[in-house]
Gaussian input, Z-matrix of N, CA and C with variables (Angstrom, degrees):
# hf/3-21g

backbone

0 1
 N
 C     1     B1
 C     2     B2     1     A1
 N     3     B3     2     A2     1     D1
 C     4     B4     3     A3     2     D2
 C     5     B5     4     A4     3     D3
 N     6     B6     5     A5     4     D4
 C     7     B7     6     A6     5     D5
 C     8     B8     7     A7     6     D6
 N     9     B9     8     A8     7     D7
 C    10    B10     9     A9     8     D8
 C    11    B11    10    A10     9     D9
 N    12    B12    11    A11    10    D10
 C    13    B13    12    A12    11    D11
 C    14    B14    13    A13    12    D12
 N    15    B15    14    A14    13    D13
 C    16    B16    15    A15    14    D14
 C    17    B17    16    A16    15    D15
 N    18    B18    17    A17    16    D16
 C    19    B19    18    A18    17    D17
 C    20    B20    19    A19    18    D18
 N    21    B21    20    A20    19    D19
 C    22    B22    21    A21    20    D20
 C    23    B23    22    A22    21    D21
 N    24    B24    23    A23    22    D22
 C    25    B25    24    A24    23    D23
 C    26    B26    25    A25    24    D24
 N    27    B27    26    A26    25    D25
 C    28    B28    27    A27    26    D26
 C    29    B29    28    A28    27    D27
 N    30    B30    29    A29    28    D28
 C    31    B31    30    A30    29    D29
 C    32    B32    31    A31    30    D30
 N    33    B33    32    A32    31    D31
 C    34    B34    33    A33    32    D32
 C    35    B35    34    A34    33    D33
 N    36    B36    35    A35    34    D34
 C    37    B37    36    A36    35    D35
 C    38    B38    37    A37    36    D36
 N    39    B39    38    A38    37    D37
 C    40    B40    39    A39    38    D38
 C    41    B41    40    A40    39    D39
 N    42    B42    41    A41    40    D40
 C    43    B43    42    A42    41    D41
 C    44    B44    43    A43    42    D42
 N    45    B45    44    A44    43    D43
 C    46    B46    45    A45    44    D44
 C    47    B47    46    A46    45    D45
 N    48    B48    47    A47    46    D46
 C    49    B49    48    A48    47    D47
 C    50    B50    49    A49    48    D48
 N    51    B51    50    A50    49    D49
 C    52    B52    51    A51    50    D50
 C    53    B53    52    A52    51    D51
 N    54    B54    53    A53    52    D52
 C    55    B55    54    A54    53    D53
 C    56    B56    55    A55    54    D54
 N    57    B57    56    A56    55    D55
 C    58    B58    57    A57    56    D56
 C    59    B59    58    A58    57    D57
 N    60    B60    59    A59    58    D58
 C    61    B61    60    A60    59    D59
 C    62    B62    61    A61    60    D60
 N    63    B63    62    A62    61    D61
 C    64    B64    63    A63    62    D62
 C    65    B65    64    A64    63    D63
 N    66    B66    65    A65    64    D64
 C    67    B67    66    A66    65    D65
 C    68    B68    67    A67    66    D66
 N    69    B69    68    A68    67    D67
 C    70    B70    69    A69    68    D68
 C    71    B71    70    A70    69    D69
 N    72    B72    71    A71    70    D70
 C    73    B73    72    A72    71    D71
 C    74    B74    73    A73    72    D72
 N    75    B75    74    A74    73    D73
 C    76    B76    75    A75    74    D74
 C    77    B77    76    A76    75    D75
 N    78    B78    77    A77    76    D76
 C    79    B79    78    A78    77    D77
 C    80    B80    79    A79    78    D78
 N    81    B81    80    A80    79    D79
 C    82    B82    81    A81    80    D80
 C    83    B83    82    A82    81    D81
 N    84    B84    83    A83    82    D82
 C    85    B85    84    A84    83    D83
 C    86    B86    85    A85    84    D84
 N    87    B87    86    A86    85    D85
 C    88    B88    87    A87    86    D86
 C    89    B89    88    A88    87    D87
 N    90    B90    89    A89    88    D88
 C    91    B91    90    A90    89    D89
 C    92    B92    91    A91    90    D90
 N    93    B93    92    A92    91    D91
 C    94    B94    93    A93    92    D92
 C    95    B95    94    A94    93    D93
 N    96    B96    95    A95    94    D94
 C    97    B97    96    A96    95    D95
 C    98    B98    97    A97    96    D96
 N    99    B99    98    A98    97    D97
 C   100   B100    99    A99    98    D98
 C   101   B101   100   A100    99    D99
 N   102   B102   101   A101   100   D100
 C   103   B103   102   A102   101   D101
 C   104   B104   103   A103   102   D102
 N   105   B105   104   A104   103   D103
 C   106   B106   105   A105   104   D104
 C   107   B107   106   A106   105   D105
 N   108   B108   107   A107   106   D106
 C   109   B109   108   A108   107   D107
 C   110   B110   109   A109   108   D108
 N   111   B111   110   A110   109   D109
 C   112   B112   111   A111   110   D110
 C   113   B113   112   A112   111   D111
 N   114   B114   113   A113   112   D112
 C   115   B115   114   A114   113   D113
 C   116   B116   115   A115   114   D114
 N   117   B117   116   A116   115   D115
 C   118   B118   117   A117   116   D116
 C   119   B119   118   A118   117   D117
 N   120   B120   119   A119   118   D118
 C   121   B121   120   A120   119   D119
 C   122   B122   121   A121   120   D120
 N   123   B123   122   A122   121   D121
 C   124   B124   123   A123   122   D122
 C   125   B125   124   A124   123   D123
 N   126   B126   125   A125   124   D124
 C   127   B127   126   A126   125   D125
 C   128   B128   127   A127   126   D126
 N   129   B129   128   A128   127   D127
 C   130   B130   129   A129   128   D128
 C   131   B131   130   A130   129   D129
 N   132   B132   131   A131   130   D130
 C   133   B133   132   A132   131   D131
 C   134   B134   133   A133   132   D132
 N   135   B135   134   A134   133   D133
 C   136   B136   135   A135   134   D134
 C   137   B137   136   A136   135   D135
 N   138   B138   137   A137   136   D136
 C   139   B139   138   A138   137   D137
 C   140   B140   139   A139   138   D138
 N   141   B141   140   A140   139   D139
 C   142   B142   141   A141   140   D140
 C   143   B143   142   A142   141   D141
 N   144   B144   143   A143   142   D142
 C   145   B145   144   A144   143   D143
 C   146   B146   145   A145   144   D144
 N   147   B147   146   A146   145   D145
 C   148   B148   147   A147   146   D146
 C   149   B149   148   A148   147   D147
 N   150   B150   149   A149   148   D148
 C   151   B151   150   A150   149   D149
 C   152   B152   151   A151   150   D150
 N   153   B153   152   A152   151   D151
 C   154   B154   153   A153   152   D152
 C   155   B155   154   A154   153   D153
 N   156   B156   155   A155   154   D154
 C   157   B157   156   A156   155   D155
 C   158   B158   157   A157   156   D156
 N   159   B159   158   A158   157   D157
 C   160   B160   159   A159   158   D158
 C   161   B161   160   A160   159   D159
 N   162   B162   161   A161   160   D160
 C   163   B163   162   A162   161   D161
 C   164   B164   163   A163   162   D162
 N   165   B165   164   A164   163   D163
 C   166   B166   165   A165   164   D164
 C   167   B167   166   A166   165   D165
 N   168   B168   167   A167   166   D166
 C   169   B169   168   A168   167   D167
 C   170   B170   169   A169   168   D168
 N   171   B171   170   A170   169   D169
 C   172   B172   171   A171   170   D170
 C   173   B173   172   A172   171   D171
 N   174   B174   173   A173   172   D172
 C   175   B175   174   A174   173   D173
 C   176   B176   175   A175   174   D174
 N   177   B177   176   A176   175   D175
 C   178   B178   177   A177   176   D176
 C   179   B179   178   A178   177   D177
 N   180   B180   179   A179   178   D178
 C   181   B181   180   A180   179   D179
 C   182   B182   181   A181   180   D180
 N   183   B183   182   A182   181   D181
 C   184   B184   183   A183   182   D182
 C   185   B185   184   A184   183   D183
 N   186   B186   185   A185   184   D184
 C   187   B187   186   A186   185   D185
 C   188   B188   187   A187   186   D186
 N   189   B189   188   A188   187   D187
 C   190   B190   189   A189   188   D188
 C   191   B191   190   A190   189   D189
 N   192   B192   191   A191   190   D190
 C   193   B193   192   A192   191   D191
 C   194   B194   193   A193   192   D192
 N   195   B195   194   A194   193   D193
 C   196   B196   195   A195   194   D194
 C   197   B197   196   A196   195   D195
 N   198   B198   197   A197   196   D196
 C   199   B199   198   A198   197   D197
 C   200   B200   199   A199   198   D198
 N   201   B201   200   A200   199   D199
 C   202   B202   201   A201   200   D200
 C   203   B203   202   A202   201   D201
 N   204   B204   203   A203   202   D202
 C   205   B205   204   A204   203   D203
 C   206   B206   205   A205   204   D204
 N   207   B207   206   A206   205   D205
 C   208   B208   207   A207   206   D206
 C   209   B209   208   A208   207   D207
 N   210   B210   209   A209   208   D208
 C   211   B211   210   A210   209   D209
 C   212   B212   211   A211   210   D210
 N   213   B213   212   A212   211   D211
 C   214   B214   213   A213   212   D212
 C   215   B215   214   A214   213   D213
 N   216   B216   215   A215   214   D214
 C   217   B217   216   A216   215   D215
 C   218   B218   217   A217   216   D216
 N   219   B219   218   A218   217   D217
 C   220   B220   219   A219   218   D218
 C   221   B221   220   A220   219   D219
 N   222   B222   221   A221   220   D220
 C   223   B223   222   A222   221   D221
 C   224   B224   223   A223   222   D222
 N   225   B225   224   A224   223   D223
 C   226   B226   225   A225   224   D224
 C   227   B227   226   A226   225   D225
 N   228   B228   227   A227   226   D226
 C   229   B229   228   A228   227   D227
 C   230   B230   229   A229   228   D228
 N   231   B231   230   A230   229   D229
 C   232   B232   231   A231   230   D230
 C   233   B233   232   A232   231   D231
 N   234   B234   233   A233   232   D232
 C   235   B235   234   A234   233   D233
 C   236   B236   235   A235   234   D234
 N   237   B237   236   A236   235   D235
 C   238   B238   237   A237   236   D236
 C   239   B239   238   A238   237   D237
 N   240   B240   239   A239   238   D238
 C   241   B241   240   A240   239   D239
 C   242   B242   241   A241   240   D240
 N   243   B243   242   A242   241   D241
 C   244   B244   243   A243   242   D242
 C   245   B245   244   A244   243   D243
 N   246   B246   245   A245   244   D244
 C   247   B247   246   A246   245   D245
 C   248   B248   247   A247   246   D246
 N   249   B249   248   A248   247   D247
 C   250   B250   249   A249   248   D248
 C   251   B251   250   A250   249   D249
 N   252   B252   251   A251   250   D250
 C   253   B253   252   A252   251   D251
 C   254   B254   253   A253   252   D252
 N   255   B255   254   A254   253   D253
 C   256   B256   255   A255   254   D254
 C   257   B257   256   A256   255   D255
 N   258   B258   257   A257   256   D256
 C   259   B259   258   A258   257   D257
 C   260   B260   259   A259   258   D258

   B1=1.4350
   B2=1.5277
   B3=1.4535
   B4=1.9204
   B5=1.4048
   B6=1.0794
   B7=1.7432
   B8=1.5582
   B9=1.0660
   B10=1.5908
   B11=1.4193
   B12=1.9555
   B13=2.0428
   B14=1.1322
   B15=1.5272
   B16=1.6935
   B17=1.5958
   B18=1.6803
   B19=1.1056
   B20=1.8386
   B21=1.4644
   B22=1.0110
   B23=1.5216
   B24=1.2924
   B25=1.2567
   B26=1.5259
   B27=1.3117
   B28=1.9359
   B29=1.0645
   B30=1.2898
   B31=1.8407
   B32=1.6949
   B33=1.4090
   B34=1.6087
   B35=1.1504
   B36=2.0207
   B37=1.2222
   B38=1.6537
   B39=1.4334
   B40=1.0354
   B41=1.7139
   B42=2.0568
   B43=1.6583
   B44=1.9445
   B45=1.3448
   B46=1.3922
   B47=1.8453
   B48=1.2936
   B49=1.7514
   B50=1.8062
   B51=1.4475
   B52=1.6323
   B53=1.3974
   B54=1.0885
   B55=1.6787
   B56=1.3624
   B57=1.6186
   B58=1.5901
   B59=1.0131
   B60=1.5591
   B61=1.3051
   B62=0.7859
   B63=1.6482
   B64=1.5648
   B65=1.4277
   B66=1.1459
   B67=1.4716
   B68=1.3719
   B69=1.4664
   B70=1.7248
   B71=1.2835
   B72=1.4848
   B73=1.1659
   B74=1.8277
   B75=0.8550
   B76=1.4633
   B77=1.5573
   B78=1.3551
   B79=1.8522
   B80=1.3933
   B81=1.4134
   B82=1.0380
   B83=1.9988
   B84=1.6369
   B85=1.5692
   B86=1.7868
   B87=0.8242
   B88=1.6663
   B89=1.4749
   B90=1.4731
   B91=1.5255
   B92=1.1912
   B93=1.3222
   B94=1.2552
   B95=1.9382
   B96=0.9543
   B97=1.8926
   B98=1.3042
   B99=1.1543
   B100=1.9079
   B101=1.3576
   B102=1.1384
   B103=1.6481
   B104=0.9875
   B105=1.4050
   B106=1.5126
   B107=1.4844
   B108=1.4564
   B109=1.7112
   B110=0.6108
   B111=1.7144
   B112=1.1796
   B113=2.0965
   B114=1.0861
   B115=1.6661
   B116=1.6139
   B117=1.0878
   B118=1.0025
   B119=1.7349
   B120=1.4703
   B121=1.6927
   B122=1.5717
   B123=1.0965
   B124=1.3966
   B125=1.6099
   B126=1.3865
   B127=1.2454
   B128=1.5441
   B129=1.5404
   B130=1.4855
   B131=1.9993
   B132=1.2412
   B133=0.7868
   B134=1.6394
   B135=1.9451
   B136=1.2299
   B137=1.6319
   B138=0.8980
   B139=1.2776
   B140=1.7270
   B141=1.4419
   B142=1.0536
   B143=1.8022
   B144=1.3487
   B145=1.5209
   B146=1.7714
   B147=1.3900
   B148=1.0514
   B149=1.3640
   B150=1.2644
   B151=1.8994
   B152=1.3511
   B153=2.0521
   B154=1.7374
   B155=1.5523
   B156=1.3967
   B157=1.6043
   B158=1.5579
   B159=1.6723
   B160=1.8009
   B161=1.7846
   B162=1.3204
   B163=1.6897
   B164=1.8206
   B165=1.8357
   B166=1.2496
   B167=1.7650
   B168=1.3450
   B169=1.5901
   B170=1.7013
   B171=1.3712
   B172=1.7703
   B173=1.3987
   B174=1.1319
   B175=1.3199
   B176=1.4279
   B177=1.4396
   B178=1.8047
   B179=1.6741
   B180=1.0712
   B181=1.2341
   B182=1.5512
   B183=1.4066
   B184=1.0764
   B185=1.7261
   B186=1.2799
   B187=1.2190
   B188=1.3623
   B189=1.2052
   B190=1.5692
   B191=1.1509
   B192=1.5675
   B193=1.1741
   B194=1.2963
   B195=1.7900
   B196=1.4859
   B197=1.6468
   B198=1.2047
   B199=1.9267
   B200=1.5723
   B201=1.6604
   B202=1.6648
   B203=1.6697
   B204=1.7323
   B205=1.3268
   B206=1.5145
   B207=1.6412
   B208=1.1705
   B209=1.5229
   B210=1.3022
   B211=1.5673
   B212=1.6270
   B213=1.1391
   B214=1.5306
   B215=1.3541
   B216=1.3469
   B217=1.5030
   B218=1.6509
   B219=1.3226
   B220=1.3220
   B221=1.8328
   B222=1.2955
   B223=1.8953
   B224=1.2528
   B225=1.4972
   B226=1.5199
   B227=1.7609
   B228=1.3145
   B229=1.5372
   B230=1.3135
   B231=1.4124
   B232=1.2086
   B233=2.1023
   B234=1.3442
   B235=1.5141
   B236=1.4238
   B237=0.6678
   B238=1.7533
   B239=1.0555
   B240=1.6587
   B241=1.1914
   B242=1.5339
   B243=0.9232
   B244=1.9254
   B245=0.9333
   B246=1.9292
   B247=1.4420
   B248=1.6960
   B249=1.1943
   B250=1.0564
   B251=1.5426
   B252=1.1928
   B253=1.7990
   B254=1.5798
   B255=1.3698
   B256=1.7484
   B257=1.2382
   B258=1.6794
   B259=1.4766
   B260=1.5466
   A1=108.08
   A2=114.11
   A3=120.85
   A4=89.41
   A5=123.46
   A6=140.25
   A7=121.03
   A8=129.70
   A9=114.24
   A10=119.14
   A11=100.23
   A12=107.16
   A13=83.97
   A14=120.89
   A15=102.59
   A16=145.29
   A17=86.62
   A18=99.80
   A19=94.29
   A20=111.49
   A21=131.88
   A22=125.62
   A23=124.41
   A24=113.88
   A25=146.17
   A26=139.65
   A27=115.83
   A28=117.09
   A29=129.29
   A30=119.08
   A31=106.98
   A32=89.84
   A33=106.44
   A34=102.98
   A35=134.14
   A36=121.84
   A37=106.00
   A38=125.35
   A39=124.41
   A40=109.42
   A41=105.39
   A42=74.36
   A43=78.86
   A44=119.96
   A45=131.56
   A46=84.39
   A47=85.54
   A48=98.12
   A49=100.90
   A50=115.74
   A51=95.38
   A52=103.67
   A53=133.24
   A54=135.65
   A55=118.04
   A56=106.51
   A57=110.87
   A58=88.20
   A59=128.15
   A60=127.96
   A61=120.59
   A62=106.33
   A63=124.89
   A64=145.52
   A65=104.36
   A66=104.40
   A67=97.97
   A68=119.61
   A69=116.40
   A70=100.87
   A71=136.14
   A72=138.82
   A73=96.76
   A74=80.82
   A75=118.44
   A76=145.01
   A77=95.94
   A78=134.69
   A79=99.04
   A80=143.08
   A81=118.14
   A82=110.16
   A83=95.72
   A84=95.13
   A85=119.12
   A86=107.62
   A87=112.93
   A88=102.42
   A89=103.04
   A90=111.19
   A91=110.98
   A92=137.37
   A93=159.47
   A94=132.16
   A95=106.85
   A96=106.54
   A97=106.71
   A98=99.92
   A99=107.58
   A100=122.10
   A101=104.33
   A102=114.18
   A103=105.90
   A104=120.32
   A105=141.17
   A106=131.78
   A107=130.20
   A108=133.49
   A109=90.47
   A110=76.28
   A111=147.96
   A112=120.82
   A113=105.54
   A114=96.39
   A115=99.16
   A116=148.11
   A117=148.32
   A118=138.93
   A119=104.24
   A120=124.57
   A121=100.19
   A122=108.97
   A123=145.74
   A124=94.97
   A125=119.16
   A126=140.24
   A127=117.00
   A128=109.16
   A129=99.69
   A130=98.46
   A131=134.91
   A132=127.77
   A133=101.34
   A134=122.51
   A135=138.81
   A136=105.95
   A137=150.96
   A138=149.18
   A139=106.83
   A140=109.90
   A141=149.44
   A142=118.21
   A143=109.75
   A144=116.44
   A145=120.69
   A146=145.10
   A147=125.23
   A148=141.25
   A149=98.92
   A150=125.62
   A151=103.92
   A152=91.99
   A153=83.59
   A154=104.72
   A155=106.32
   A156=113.59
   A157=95.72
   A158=89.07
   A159=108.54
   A160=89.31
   A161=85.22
   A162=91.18
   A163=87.16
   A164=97.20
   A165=91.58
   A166=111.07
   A167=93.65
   A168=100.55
   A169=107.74
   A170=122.43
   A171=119.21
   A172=125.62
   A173=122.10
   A174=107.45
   A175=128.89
   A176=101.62
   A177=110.99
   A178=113.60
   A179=167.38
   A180=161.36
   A181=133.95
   A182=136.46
   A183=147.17
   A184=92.44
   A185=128.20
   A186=108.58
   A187=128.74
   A188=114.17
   A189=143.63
   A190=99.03
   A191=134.10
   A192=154.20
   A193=116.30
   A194=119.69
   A195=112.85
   A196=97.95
   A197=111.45
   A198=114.48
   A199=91.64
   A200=91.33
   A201=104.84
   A202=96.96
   A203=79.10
   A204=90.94
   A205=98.90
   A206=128.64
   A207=131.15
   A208=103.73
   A209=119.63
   A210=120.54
   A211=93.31
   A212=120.11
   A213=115.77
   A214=137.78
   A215=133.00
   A216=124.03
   A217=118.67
   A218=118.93
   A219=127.11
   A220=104.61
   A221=96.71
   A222=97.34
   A223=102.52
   A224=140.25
   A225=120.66
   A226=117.66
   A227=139.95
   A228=158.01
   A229=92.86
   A230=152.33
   A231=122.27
   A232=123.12
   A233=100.77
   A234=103.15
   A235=110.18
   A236=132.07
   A237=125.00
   A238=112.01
   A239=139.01
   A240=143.79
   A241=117.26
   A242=102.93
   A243=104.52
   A244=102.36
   A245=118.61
   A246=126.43
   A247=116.11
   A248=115.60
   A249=127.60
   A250=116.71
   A251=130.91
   A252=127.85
   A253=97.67
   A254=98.77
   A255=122.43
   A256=94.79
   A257=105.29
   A258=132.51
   A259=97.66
   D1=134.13
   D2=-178.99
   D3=-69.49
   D4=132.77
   D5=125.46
   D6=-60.19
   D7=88.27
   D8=-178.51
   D9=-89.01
   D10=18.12
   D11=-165.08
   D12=-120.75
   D13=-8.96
   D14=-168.42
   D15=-56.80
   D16=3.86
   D17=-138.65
   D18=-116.57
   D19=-28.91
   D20=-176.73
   D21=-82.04
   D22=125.61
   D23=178.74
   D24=-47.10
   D25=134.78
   D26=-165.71
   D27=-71.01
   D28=101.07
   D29=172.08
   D30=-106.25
   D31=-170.76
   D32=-178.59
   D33=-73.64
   D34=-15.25
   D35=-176.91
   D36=-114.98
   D37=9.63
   D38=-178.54
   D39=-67.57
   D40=-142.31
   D41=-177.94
   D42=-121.24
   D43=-178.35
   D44=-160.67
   D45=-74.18
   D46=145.80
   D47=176.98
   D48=-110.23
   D49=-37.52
   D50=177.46
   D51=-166.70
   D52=-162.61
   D53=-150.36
   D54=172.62
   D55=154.93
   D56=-171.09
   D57=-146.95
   D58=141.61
   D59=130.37
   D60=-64.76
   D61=151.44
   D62=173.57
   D63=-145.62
   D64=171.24
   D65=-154.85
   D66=-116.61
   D67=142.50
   D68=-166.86
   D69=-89.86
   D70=170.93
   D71=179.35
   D72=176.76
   D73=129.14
   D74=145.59
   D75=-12.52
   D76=-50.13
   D77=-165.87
   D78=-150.73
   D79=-101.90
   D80=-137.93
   D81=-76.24
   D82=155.55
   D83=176.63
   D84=-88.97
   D85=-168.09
   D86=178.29
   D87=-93.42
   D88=167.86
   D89=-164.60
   D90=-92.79
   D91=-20.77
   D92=146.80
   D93=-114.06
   D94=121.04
   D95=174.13
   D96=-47.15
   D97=116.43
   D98=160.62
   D99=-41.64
   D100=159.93
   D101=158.46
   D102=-105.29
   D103=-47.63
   D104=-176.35
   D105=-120.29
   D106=-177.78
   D107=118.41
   D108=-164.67
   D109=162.34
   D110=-177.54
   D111=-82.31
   D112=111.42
   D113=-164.70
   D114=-104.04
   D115=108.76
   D116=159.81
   D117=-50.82
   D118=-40.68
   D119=162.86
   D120=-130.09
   D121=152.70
   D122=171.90
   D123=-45.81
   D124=163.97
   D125=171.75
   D126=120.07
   D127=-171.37
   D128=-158.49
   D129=-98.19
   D130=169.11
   D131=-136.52
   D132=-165.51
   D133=97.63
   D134=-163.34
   D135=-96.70
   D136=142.76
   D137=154.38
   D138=-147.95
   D139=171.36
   D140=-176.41
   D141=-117.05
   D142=77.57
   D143=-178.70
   D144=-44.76
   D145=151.36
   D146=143.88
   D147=-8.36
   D148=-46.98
   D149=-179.82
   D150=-44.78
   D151=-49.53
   D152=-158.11
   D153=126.16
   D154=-37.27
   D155=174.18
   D156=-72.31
   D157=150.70
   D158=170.48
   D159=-109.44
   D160=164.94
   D161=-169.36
   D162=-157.94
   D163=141.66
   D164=164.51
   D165=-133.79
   D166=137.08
   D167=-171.86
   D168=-95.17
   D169=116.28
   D170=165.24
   D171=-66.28
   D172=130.48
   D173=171.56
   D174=81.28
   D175=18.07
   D176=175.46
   D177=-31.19
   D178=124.19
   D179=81.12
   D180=20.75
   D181=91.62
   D182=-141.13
   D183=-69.60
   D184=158.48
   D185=176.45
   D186=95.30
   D187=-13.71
   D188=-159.85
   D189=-75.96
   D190=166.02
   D191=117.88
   D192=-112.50
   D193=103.85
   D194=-163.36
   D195=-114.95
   D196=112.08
   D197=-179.37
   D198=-77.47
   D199=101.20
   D200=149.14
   D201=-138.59
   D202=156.10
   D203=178.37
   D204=-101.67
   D205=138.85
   D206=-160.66
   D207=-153.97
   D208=154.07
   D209=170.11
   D210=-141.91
   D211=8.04
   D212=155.46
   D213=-154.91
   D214=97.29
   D215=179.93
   D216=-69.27
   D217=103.06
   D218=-167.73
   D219=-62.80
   D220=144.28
   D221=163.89
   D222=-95.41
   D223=-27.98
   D224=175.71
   D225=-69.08
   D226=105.78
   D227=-174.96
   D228=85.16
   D229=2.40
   D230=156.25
   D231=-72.07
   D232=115.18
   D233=172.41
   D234=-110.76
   D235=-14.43
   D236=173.69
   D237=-64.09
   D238=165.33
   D239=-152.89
   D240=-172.74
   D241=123.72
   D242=179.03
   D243=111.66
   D244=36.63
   D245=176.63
   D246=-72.86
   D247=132.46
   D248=170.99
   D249=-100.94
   D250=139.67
   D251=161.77
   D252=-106.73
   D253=139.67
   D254=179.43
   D255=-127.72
   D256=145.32
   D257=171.08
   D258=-156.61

């Protein structure tokens, strides 16, 4: 199979190299920092930025690709579902 990215360095504007679904929690973090997500259903939507700040977003949009950088999707005010993590 051609690679035509292989060649190019990984940035925040390159294209996604791989992904996990996920499951929100509380306590444990993700296995890798996002670049992105991915929201699958509608609902409201908790995370934990790089920074360190938690932030909560209303009304996520199913369908989404939202570039945050995150090392945690919270289960307390997160309702959306069919979360994906992109890197």
């Amino acid at each position: 199979m051609v690679d035509h990215f292989k060649s190019h360095t990984p940035g925040l504007s390159s294209p996604i190299l791989d992904g996990l679904a996920l499951l929100p929690s509380d306590s444990a973090t993700l296995p890798h920092l996002t670049r992105a997500l991915y929201v699958g259903a509608d609902g409201d939507l908790t995370v934990r930025l790089q920074s360190g700040v938690v932030l909560s977003f209303g009304a996520v949009q199913a369908g989404v690709i939202y570039p945050l950088r995150v090392d945690m999707v919270l289960a307390s005010g997160t309702t959306a579902t069919g979360l994906v993590g992109l890197w």
